[in-house]
C-alpha positions in Angstrom: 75.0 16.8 -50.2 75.8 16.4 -53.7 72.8 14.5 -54.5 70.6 15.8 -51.7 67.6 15.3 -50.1 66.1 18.7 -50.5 64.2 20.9 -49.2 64.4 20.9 -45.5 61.8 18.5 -44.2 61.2 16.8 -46.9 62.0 12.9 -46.9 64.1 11.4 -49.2 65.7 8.7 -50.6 69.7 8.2 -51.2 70.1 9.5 -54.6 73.3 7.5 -57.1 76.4 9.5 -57.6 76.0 11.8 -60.4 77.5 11.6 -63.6 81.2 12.8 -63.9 80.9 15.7 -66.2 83.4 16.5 -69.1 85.4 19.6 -67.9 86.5 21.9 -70.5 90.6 22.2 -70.7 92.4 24.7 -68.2 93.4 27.6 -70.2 97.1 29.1 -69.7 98.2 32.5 -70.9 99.1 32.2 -74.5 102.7 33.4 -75.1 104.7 34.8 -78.3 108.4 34.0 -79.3 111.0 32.9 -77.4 110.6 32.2 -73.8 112.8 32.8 -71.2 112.7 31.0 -67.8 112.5 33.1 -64.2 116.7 32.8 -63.7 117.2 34.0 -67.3 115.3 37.1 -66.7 116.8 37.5 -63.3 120.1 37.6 -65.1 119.5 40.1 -67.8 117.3 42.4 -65.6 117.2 41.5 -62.2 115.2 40.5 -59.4 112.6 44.0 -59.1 112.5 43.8 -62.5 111.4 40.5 -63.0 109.2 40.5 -60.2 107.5 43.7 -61.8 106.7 41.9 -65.0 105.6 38.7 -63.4 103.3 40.8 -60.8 101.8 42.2 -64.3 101.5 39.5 -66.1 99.6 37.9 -63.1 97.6 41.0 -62.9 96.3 40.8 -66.2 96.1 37.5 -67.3 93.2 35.4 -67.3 93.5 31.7 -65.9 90.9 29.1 -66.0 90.9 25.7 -64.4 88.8 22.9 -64.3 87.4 21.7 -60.5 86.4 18.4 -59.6 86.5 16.4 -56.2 84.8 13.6 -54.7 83.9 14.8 -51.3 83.0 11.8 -48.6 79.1 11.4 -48.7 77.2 13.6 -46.1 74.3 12.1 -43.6 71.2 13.8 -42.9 68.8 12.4 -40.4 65.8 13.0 -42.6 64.4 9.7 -42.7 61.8 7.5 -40.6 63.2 6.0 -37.5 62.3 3.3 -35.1 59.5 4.5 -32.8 59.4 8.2 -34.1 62.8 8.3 -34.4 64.4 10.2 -36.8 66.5 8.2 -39.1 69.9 8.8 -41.2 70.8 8.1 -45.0 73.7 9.4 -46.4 73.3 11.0 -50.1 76.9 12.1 -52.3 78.0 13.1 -55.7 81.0 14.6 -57.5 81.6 18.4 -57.4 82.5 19.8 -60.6 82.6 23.5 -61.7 85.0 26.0 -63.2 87.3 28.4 -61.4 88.7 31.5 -63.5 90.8 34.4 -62.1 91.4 38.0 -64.2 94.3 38.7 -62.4 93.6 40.4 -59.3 90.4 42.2 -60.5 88.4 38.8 -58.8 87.4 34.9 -59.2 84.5 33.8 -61.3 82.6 30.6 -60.7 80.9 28.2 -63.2 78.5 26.1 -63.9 77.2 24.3 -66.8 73.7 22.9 -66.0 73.1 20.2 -68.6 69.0 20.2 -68.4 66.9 17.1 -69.7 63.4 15.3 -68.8 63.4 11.7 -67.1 60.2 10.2 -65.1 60.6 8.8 -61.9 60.4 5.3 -59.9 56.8 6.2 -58.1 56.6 2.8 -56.3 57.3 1.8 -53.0 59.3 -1.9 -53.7 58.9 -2.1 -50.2 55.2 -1.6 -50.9 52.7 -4.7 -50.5 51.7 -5.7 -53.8 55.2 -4.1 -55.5 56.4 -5.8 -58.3 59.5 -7.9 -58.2 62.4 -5.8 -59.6 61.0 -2.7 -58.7 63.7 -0.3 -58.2 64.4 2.2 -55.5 61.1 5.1 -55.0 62.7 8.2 -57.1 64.5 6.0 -58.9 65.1 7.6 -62.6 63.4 5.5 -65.4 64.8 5.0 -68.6 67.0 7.3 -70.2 67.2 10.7 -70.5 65.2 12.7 -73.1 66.0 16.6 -74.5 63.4 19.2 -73.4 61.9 20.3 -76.8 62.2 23.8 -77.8 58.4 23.6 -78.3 57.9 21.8 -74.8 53.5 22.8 -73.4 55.6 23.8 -70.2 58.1 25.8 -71.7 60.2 24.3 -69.3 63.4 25.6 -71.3 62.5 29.5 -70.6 61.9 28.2 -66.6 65.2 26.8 -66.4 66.9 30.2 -68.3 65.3 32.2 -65.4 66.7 29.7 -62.8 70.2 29.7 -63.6 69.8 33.6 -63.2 68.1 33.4 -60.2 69.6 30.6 -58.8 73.1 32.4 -58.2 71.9 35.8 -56.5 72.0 35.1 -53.1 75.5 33.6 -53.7 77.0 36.7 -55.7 78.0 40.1 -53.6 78.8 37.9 -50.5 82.1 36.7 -50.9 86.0 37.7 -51.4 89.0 36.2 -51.3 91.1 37.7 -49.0 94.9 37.2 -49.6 98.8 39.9 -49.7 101.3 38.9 -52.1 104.7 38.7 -51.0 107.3 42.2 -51.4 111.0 41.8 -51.2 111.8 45.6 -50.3 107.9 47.5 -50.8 105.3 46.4 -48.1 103.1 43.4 -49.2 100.2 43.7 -51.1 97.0 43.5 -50.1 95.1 41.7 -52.7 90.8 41.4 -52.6 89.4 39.3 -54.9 85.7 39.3 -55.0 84.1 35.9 -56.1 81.2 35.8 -58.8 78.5 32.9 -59.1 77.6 32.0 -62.6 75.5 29.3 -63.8 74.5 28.3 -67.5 71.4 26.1 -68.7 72.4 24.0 -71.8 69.9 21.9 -73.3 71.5 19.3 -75.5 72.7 15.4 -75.2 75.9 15.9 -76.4 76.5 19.3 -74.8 79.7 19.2 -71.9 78.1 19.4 -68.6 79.3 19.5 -65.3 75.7 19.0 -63.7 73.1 16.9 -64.8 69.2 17.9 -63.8 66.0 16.6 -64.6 63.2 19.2 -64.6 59.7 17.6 -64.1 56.7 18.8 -65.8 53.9 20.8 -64.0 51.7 17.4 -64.3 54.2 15.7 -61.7 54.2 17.4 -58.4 56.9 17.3 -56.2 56.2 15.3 -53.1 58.6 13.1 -50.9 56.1 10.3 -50.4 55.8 9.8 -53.9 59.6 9.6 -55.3 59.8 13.0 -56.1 61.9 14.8 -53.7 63.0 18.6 -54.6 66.6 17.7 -55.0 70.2 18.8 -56.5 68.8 16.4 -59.3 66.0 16.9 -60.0 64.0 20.4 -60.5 60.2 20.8 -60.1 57.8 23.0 -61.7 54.6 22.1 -59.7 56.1 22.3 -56.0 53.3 21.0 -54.4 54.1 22.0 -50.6 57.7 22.8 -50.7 56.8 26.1 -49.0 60.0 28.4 -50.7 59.6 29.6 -53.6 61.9 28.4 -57.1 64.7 31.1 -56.8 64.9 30.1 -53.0 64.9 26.2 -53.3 67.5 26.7 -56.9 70.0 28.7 -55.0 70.1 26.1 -52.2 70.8 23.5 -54.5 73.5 25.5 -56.1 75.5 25.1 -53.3 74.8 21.8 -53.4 76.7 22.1 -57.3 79.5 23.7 -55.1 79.9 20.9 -52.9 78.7 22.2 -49.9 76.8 20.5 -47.6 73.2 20.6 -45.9 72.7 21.7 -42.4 69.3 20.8 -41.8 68.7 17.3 -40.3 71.5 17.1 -38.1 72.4 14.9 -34.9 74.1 17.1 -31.9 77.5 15.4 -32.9 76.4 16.4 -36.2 75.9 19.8 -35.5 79.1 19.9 -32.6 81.6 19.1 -35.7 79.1 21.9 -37.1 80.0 24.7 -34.6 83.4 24.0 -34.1 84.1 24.7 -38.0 81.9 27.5 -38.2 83.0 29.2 -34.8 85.6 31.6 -34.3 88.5 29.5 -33.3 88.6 31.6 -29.7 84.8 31.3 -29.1 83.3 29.5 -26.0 81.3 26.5 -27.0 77.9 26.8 -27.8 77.0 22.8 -27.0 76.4 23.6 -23.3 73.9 25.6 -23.4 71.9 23.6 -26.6 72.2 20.7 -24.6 69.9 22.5 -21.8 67.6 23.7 -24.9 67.5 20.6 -26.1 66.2 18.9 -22.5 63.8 21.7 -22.4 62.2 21.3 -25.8 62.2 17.9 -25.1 60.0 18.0 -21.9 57.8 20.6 -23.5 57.4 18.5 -26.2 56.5 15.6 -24.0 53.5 17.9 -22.1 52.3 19.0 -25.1 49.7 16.5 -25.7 48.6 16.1 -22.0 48.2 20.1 -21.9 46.0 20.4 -24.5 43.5 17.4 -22.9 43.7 18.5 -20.0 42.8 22.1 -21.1 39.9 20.1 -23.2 38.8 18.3 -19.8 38.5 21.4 -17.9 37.3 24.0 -20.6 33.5 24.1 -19.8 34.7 25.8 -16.7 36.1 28.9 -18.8 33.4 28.7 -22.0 30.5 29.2 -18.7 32.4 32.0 -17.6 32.2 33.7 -21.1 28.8 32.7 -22.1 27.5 34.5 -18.7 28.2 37.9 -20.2 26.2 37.2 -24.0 23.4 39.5 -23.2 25.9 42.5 -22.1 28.3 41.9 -25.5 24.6 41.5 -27.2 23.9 44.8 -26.3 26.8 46.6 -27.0 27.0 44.7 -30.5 23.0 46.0 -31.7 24.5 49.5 -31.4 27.6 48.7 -32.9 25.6 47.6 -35.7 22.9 50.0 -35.9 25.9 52.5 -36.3 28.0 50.6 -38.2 26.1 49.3 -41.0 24.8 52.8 -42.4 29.1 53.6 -42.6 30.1 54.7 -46.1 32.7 52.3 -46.7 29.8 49.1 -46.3 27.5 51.2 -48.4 29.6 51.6 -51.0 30.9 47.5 -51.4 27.2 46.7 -50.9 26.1 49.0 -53.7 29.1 47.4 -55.9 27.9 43.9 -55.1 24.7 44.6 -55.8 25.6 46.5 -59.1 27.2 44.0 -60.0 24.8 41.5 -59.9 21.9 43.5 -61.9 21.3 44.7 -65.7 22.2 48.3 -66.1 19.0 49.4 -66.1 18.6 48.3 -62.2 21.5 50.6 -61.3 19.5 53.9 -60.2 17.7 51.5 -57.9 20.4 50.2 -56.3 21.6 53.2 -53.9 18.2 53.2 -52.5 18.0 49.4 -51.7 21.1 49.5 -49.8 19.4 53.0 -47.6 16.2 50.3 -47.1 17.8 47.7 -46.1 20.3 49.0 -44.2 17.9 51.7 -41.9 14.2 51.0 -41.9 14.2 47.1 -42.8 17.4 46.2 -40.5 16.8 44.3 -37.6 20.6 45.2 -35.9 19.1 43.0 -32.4 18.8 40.2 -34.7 22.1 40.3 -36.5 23.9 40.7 -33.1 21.8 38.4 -31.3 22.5 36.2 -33.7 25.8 36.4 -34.1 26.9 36.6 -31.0 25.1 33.2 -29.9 27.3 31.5 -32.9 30.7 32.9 -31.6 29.5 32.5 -28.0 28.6 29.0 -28.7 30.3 26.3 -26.3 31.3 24.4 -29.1 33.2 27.0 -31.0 34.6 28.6 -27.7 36.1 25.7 -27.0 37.3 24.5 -30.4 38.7 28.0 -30.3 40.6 28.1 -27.3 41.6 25.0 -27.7 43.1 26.3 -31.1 45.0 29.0 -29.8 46.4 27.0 -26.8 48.1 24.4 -29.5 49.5 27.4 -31.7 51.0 29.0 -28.8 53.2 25.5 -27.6 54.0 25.2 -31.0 55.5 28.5 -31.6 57.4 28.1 -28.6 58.0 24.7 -29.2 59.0 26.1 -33.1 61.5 29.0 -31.5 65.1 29.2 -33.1 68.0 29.3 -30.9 70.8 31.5 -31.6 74.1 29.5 -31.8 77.6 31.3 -32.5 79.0 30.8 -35.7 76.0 29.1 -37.5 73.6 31.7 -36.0 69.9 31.1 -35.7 68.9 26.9 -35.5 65.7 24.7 -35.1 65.5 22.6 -32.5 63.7 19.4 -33.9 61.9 16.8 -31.1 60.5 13.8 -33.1 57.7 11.9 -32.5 59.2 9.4 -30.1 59.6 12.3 -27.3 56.0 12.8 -26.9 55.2 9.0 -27.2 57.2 8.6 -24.1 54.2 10.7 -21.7 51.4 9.3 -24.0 49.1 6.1 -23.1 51.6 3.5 -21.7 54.7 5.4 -22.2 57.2 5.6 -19.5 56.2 9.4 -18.3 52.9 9.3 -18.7 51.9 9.8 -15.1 54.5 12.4 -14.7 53.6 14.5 -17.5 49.5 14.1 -16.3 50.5 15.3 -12.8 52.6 18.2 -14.5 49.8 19.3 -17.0 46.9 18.7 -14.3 49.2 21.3 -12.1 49.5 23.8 -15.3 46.2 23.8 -16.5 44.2 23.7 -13.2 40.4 24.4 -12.8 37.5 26.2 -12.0 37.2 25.6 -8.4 34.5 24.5 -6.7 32.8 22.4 -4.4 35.1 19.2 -2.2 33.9 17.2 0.7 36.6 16.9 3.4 35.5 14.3 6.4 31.8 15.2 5.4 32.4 18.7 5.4 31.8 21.1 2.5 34.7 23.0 1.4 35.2 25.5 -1.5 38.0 25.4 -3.4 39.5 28.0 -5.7 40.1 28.4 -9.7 43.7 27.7 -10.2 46.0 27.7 -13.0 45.4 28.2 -16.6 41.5 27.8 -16.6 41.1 30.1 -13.6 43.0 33.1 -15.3 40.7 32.4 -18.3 37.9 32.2 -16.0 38.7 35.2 -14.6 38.6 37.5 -18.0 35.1 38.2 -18.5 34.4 39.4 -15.3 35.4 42.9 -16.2 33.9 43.5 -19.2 31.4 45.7 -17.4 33.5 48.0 -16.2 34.7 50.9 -18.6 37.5 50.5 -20.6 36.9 47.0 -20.9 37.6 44.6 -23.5 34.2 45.2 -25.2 34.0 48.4 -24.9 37.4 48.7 -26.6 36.6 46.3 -29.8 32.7 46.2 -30.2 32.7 49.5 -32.2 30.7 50.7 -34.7 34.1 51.6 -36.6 35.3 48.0 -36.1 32.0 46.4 -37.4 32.1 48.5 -40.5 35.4 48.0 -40.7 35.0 44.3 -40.8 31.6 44.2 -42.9 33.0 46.2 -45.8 35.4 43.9 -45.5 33.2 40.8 -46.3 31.3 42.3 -48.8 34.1 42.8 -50.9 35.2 39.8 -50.6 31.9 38.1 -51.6 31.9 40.6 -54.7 35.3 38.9 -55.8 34.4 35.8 -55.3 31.6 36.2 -57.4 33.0 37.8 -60.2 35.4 35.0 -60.6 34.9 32.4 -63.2 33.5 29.6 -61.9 35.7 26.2 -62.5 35.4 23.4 -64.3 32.6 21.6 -64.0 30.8 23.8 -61.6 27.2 25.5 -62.2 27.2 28.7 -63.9 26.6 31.7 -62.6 22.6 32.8 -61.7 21.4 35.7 -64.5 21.6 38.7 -63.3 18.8 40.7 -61.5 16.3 42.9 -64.0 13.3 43.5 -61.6 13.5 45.6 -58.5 11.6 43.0 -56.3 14.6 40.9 -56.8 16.9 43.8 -56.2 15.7 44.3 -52.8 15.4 41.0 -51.5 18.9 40.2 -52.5 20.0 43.5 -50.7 18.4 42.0 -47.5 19.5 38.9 -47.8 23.0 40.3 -48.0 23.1 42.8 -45.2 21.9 40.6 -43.4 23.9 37.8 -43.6 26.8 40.0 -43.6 25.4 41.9 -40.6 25.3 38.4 -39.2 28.9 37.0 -40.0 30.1 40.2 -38.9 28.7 40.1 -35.5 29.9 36.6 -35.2 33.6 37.4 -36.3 33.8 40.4 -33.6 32.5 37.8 -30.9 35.4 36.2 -31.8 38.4 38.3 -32.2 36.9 39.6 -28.8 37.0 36.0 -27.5 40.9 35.8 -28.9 41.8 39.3 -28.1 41.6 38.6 -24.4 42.5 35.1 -24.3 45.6 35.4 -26.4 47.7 37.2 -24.0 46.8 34.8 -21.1 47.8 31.9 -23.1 51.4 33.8 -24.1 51.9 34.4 -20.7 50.9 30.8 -19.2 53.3 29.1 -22.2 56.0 31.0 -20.7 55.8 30.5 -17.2 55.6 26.6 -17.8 59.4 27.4 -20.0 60.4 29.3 -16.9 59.1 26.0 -14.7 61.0 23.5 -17.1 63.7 25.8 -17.1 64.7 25.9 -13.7 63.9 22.1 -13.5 66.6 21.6 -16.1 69.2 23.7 -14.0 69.1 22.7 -11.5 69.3 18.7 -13.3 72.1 20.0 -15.2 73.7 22.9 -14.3 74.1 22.7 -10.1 76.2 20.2 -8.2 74.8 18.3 -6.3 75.9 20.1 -3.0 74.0 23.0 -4.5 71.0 21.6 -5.2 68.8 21.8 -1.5 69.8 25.9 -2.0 67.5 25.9 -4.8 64.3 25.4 -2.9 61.5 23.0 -2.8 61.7 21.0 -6.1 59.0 19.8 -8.4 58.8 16.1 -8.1 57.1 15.1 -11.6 58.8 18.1 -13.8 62.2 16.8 -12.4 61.3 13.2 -13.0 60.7 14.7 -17.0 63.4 16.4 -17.0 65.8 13.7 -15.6 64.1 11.2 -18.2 64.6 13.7 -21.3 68.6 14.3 -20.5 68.9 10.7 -19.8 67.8 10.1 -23.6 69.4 12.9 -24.7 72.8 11.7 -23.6 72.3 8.0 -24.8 71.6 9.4 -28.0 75.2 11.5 -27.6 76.8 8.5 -26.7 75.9 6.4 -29.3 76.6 8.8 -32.4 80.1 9.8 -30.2 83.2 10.1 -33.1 81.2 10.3 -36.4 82.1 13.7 -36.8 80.1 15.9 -39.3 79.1 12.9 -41.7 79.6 9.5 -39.8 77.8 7.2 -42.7 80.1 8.9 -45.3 83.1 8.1 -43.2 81.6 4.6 -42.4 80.2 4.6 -39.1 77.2 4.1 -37.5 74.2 6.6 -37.2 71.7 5.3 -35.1 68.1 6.9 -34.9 67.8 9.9 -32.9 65.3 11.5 -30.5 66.3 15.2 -31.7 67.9 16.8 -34.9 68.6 20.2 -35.6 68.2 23.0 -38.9 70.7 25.8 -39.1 68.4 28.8 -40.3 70.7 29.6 -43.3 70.8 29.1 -46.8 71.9 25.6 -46.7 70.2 24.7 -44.0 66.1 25.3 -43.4 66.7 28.9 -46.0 64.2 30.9 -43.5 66.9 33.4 -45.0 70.0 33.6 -47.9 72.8 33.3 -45.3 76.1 31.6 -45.5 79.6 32.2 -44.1 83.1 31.9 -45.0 83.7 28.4 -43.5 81.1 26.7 -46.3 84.1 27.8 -48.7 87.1 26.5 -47.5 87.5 23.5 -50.1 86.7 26.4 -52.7 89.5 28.6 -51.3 91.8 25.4 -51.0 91.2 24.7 -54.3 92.2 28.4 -55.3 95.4 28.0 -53.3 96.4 25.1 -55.1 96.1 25.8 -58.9 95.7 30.1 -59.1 97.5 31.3 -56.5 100.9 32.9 -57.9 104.8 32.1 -56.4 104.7 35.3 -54.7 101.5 35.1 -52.7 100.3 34.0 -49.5 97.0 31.8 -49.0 93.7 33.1 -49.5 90.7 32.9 -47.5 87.4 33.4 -47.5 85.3 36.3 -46.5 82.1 37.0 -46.4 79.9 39.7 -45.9 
């Protein structure tokens, strides 16, 4: 975009085309005295010679010229859709910038960033209750104001250190690449490395080829409220744009360059995507996304039933782990006893507690902490406790529960490596998983399919009248499973209920609460208590302490024992279930149909899934089919889609600073066609 959305993720609104900077004048070489044209000289000294005094006037000379274009507007599927759709807008502006070459030592880049302070449209017009003639959310307001030198922000000195900042991950990446042209001597191979440079001016009348607004820290950027992160408009209070300035001004920047965002993107999108990025002899990538893509998509639609049905059945697994409390009880009191007396706890008890007295306490501290932490300390109680509270049901399951979600998401969340484009997000919107919820069309199918994933516990069936015992299956009955040999040695508590590991964790919190204490409080909160002058108080805030850090401790172990064992278990059920859809999707999409009884027994409801998600997936295909890499700037329909994608790179979701040669070709064309000499071939781009 030109005037883009911003960051990744973030919703926005079609920004107006920018304003069409004044470019400063293309500068020539000067010359002295009478000129002479190339046939003259080719007269009087001949062709070498004339070449030789062209090739050094090249060589030395600095050219400038002034860039602008109007590139077509790009689309980014970053808006709201029908039914959890994702839905497109289309966002554009003028590219203007200055190209300069010193001969053949390289190219330099610039950009003059005209900086100024405008609020923003805040209301919805759409909004019940909006006033009539409410313009466009994000809409600018008024006119355009300078930022004073003397600005509370000093927003000038923030935007100084942007423009640096802004253009490192752009500078030491790219060269163009180019011979010139020898009658007799072989060509020349010419390298011109390329150099990013941005300047902040601050005045009305100061030539510009990029205006931005940069918003005070008392406006924070969010989306919802007209105040997208864009290549307009510059943020000081982020809000919960997750990258930091340098990383969010640098992706802009190439905005300023005229190169587009790849974040957002349909599968046509991203197929004109691939196919300019790609070496021209690669295989296509699309194949083999469009299997991903079907995959996601079903995992996306189980998600939800998964994690209820896990829910329905966890009691099964939270009975299993309460049954062992008194032998983890046990092994936690010695852990304790041991524990507590460690040096390292001593020590950031003693600091807390020195902390919180009058000097003259301090000789009285040391012993305190002996006292409380040998004769008066009840280790039975702390782990007993402590355990109970990680042991609970309640947070067991909560727990579980927890980690089950976290581990579809991350593989829901998993990049794909594509060729040419590298690393990209695989984006299933909210009207996948409405299709298997209450009502939608796979709901029964994705049910059966999480019922068969998460299993049970086992138990107790009447067949015909007849008791029969069933089993724990699945998910629940591996977790079931785990605490049953923790009694043996080697086992999971013996292994992480250790007195090193409970001082370890104690000193831990101790510190912590020392910190925390000895910061100012905020606003409007209650002081601070006075600190402690008698020793009566001195020792029963050293008991208090150790023990409700003996306490917390215990608890915390309980459960990074709980996690440490059910982690793994979880890994491994999340990616037999991707091997499941996996094979369901081949065989869907990848075997003939004469092929398909060789692949064994099938899985009725994960085949009914998958055939449901590649259905959708190729009506959405067939309905964006022609629009190329920006169908509304080219005038064509974009209608909502079930899936987008984010290339991983600096323009797209900038998890890193990446960017390739292709991004460049309108630079590099643009280089061809006003500093290239007579004598030398096109340019391109490379990048390192």
């Amino acid at each position: 975009m030109r005037e883009h959305a911003g960051e990744p993720g973030a919703q926005a609104t079609a920004s107006q085309p920018r304003h069409k900077a004044e470019a400063a004048p293309a500068h020539a070489p000067l010359s002295t005295g009478p000129s002479l044209d190339a046939l003259q000289l080719q007269r009087l000294a001949g062709n070498r010679a004339v070449a030789s005094i062209v090739d050094r006037i090249t060589r030395e000379t600095l050219q400038r010229v002034a860039v602008k274009e109007s590139p077509p507007n790009e689309t980014l599927y970053n808006q709201p859709g029908t039914g959890g759709k994702a839905g497109a807008a289309q966002y554009g502006g003028d590219v203007s910038y200055d190209m300069s070459r010193n001969g053949d030592a390289g190219v330099t880049i610039t950009i003059k960033i005209q900086f100024l302070s405008q609020s923003r449209n805040g209301v919805d017009p759409t909004a019940p209750g909006a006033p009539a003639g409410t313009p466009r959310l994000g809409a600018l307001l008024g006119s355009p104001t300078e930022i004073r030198a003397t600005d509370p922000d000093n927003r000038r000195a923030w935007c100084q250190n942007i423009v640096k900042e802004q253009v490192k991950p752009w500078n030491g990446k790219l060269t163009f690449v180019g011979e010139e042209v020898n009658i007799i001597d072989a060509n020349t191979k010419k390298r011109l490395p390329v150099t990013f440079n941005s300047v902040a001016v601050f005045g009305l009348s100061d030539k510009y080829d990029k205006r931005i607004i940069v918003h005070p820290t008392s406006t924070q950027a969010n989306p919802a409220t007209g105040n997208p992160i864009d290549a307009g408009n510059y943020y000081l209070n982020k809000g919960n744009y997750g990258a930091n300035d340098s990383v969010i001004a640098a992706h802009e920047y190439g905005h300023l360059l005229g190169i587009d965002d790849e974040y957002s993107q349909s599968n046509e999108m991203l197929n004109g995507l691939l196919h300019q990025a790609a070496p021209g002899n690669a295989p296509s990538a699309m194949k083999a996304l469009d299997k991903k893509t079907v995959e996601r998509m079903v995992l996306s639609a189980l998600r939800a039933p998964l994690v209820a049905q896990l829910n329905t059945m966890i009691p099964a697994v939270t009975d299993a782990f309460r049954a062992k409390r008194a032998l983890v009880k046990t092994k936690m009191a010695a852990a304790a006893r041991t524990g507590v007396v460690d040096a390292a706890v001593r020590t950031a008890l003693e600091q807390n507690l020195t902390a919180a007295s009058e000097p003259g306490l301090g000789p009285s501290v040391p012993r305190a902490v002996a006292f409380q932490t040998t004769a008066n300390f009840s280790n039975v109680t702390a782990a007993g406790e402590g355990v109970e509270a990680g042991f609970s049901a309640a947070a067991m399951s909560a727990q579980i529960s927890s980690a089950y979600q976290a581990t579809l998401s991350s593989a829901q969340n998993a990049t794909v490596n594509l060729a040419g484009v590298g690393a990209t997000s695989i984006n299933v919107h909210g009207s996948v998983p409405a299709m298997s919820a209450a009502g939608g069309a796979q709901q029964a199918n994705a049910a059966g399919a999480a019922a068969t994933t998460v299993g049970s516990g086992g138990g107790q069936v009447n067949v015909f009248g007849f008791p029969l015992l069933y089993p724990p299956s699945g998910l629940v009955g591996k977790l079931q499973a785990l605490p049953a040999t923790w009694g043996t040695a080697g086992s999971a508590v013996e292994s992480g209920v250790t007195s090193a590991a409970f001082a370890t964790k104690m000193a831990a919190l101790v510190a912590s609460a020392t910190a925390a204490a000895a910061a100012p409080p905020p606003p409007g909160a209650a002081a601070p208590p006075p600190k402690m002058q008698r020793a009566g108080e001195l020792y029963r805030k050293a008991y208090a302490i150790v023990s409700s850090m003996a306490k917390e401790t215990c608890r915390q172990l309980s459960t990074d024992l709980i996690g440490g064992v059910v982690q793994p278990v979880l890994t491994t059920s999340v990616a037999d279930l991707e091997s499941t859809i996996g094979a369901e999707v081949t065989k869907v999409m990848g075997t003939p149909a004469s092929g398909v009884a060789a692949l064994g027994r099938p899985n009725p409801q994960m085949a009914a899934l998958v055939a449901h998600m590649k259905a959708q997936l190729d009506a959405d295909k067939a309905a964006t089919a022609g629009g190329g890499r920006s169908p509304l700037g080219a005038g064509k329909a974009a209608p909502d889609q079930n899936v987008t994608y984010t290339v991983q790179s600096l323009m797209g979701g900038s998890r890193d600073t990446s960017i390739r040669a292709d991004q460049f070709n309108p630079m590099v064309r643009q280089f061809n066609n006003k500093l290239k000499n007579l004598w030398e071939k096109s340019f391109t781009a490379e990048v390192k």
